[in-house]
N, C-alpha and C positions, 0 to 999 in steps of 0.2 A: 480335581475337585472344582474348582475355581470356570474350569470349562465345561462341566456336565451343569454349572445353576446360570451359566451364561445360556445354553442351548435352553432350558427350560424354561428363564424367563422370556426369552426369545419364543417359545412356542405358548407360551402363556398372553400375550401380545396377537399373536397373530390369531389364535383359534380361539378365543373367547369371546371377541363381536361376534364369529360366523358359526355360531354352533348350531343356529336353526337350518341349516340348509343342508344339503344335501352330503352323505356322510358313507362310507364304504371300508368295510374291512376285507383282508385276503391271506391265505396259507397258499405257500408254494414251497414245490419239492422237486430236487434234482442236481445235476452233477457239476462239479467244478475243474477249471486247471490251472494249476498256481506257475509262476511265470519262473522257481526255480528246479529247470529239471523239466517241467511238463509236468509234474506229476499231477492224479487224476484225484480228486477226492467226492463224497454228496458234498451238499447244502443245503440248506432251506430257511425260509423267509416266511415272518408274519408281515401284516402292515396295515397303516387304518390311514383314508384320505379324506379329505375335506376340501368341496367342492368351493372357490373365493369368487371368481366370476367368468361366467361362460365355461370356455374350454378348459380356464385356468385352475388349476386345481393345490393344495399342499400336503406333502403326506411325510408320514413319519414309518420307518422301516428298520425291524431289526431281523439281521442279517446273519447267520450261522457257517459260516465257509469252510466247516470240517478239519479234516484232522491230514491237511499235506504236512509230509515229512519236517519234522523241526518246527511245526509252527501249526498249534491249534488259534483258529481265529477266529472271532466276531466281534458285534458290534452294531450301534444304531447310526441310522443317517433321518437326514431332512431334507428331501427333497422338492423341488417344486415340479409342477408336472402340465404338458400342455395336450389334451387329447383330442383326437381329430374322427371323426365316421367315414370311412371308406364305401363304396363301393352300396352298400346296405346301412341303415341304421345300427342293423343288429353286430356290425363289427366295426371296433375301432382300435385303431393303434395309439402308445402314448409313449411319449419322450420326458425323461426327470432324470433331475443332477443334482447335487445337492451334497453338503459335507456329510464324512463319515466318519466319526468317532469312531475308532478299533479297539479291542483287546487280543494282542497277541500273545501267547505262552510258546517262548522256542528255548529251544538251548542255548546252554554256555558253558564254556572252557571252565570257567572259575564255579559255578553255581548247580546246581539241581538241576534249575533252571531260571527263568525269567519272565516276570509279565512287564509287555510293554504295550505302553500304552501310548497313542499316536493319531495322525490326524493324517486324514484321504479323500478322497473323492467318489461315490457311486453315482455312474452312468447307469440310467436305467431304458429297456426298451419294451412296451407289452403288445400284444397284439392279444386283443379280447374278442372273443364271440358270446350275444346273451343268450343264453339257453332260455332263459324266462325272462320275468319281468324285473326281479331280482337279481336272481342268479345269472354268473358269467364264467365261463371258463377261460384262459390267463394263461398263455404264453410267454414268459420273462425271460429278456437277456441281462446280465446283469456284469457290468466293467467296471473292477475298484484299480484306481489310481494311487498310489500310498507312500509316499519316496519316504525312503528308509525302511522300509517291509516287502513285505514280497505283493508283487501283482496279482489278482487272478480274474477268470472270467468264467461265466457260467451259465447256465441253460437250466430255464426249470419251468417246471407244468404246476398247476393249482387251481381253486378256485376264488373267484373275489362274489362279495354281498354287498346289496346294495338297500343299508336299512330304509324302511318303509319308513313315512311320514310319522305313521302312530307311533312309532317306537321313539319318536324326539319329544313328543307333547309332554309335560309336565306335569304329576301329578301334582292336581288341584291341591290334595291335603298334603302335600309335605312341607314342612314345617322349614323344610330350609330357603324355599322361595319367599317368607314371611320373617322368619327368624333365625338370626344365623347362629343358633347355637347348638345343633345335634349332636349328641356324642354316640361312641360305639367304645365297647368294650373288646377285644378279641383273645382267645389264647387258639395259639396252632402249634402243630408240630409236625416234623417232616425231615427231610435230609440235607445235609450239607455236605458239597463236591469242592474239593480244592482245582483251581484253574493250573494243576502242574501239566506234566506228561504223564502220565501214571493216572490221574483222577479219584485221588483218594476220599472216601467219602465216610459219613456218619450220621448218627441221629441229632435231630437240631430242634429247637424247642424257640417258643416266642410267647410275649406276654407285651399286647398294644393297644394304646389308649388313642381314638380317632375323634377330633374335632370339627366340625363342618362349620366353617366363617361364610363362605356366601354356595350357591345352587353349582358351582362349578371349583371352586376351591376351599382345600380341608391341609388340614395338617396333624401330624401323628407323634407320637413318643414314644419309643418300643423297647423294651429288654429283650436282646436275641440273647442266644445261648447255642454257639456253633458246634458243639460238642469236639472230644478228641479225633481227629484224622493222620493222629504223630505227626503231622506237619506242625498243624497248628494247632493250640486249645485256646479258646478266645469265645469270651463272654460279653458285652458291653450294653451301652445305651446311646439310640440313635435318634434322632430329631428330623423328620421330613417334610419338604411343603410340597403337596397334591395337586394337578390339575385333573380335574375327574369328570367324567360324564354318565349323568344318571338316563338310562333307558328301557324302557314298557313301562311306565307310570312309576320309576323306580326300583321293579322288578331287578334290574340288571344293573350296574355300576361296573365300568372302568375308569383306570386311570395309572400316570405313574408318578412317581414321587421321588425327591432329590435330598439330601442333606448329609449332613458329619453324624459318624458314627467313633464314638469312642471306647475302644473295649481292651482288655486287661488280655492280652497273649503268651503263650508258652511256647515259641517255635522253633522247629528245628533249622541251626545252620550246617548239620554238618554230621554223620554218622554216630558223633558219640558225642556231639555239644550241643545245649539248649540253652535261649535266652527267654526273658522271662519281661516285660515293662509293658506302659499305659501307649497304645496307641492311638493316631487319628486318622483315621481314614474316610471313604468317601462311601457312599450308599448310595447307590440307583434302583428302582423297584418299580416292577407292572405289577398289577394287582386285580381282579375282577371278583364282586363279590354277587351273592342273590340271595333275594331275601325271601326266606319261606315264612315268616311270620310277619305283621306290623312291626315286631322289636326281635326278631332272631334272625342271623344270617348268615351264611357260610360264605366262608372267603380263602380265596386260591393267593398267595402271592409269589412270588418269584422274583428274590434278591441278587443283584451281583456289589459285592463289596470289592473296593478299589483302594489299592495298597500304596505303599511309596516301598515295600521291603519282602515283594514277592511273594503275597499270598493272599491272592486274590480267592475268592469261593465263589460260589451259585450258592443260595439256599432257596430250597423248594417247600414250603409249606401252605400248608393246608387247615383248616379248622372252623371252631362256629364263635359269631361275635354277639353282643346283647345292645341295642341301638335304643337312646332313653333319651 
């Protein structure tokens, strides 16, 4: 926990002077080989970068490395990255390194199993061609370094965007370049996937109050409701601080958010025994919302909660929020 609000202030720092410049997100898909065995598995990667000066670039990437034997794994990294033009403008190669927070679920002699969570290195290599003036297609190699987890390396195809100018401009009337007091209202619902081997999943339910302090950071309060998965039954209340970017005149909002969540659980240890107490755990969340009205907006988020006692989840939801 204590290392997911260290990375975040840390990215809060570096991307908030340079948010006017130039700014790119990218999807990639494709195959992996984990270092025990060989074995083969997919993967795939989102990732959004910000250009700091010249070639030099910083990006943030969350990395999916599938499901090799004994060990489903992901995780975000923070890259830096230095890109170079070959040959043509239209093509250019990039080299980024940069730490990788992992979540791995593998097995255990004593347990179900186990999420462990650990710290790595991602080697990254692209070779881009622009199809347009925007658009680029995205060849990625990708080398996690990870002592005490398994290695792997991987090859994947995608495409990267390159937002236009307009999409950063700020709208003139929003109230939070003037006053930093917006709120949003949200209720969503949606699913919740246990991080086991197995991926036992449920219906999940959320009720979140959103405060906007300045144009680029907000903070939230939210009641999840993770529903039963027999693993786990856990309900609580979480607290998280946003760094967020509004785009098309506010049209569009990303961002992700960090904090403690504390929630009341029922879980299983063991075929015929449950434990039942208050715990604390950690909260990470990417979220993108748009707004169809001046004051209604639908918002996608996507939660992973970080345990100390093996039970970690994804919660995917979805819904409409009231912004006043």
């Amino acid at each position: 926990m204590r290392s997911l609000r260290t990375i975040f202030m840390a990215g809060t720092v570096l991307f908030t002077p340079i948010l006017a410049q130039a700014q790119e997100v990218s999807a990639d898909l494709g195959a992996l080989r984990g270092s025990a065995g060989g074995e083969s598995t997919y993967t795939w990667s989102f990732g959004y970068r910000q250009s700091i000066y010249k070639n030099l670039s910083l990006g943030a990437t969350w990395l999916n490395e599938g499901h090799v034997p004994d060990h489903h794994r992901d995780g975000s990294a923070f890259q830096i990255w230095y890109d170079q033009a070959l040959f043509s403008p239209r093509f250019t190669v990039g080299l980024g390194a940069g730490p990788y927070r992992y979540y791995d679920t593998s097995t255990s002699p004593n347990r179900l199993y186990v999420n462990q969570h650990g710290w790595g290195v991602l080697y990254s290599v692209t070779a881009n061609w622009a199809a347009t003036e925007h658009l680029r297609l995205q060849l990625r190699f990708n080398e996690v370094q990870a002592p005490g987890s398994i290695q792997s390396s991987s090859l994947l195809f995608g495409l990267s965007y390159s937002l236009p100018k307009s999409a950063l401009i700020p709208d003139p009337s929003d109230t939070r370049l003037r006053f930093p007091h917006g709120d949003e209202l949200t209720v969503m619902a949606g699913k919740t996937v246990v991080n086991s081997l197995s991926s036992q999943s449920t219906f999940s339910k959320s009720v979140e109050y959103r405060h906007t302090f300045s144009q680029h950071i907000e903070g939230t309060v939210a009641w999840i409701d993770e529903g039963n998965t027999r693993l786990t039954e856990r309900n609580g209340v979480a607290t998280q601080i946003w760094l967020t970017e509004p785009l098309y005149h506010d049209k569009l909002t990303i961002g992700m958010g960090v904090g403690p969540y504390l929630a009341a659980d029922t879980y299983r240890v063991s075929r015929d025994s449950d434990r039942t107490g208050a715990k604390l755990s950690g909260l990470f969340t990417m979220s993108a919302s748009y707004r169809v009205t001046p004051h209604v907006v639908v918002r996608f988020s996507w939660d992973r909660v970080l345990t100390t006692y093996n039970r970690d989840t994804d919660i995917f939801l979805i819904g409409a929020g009231y912004r006043f």
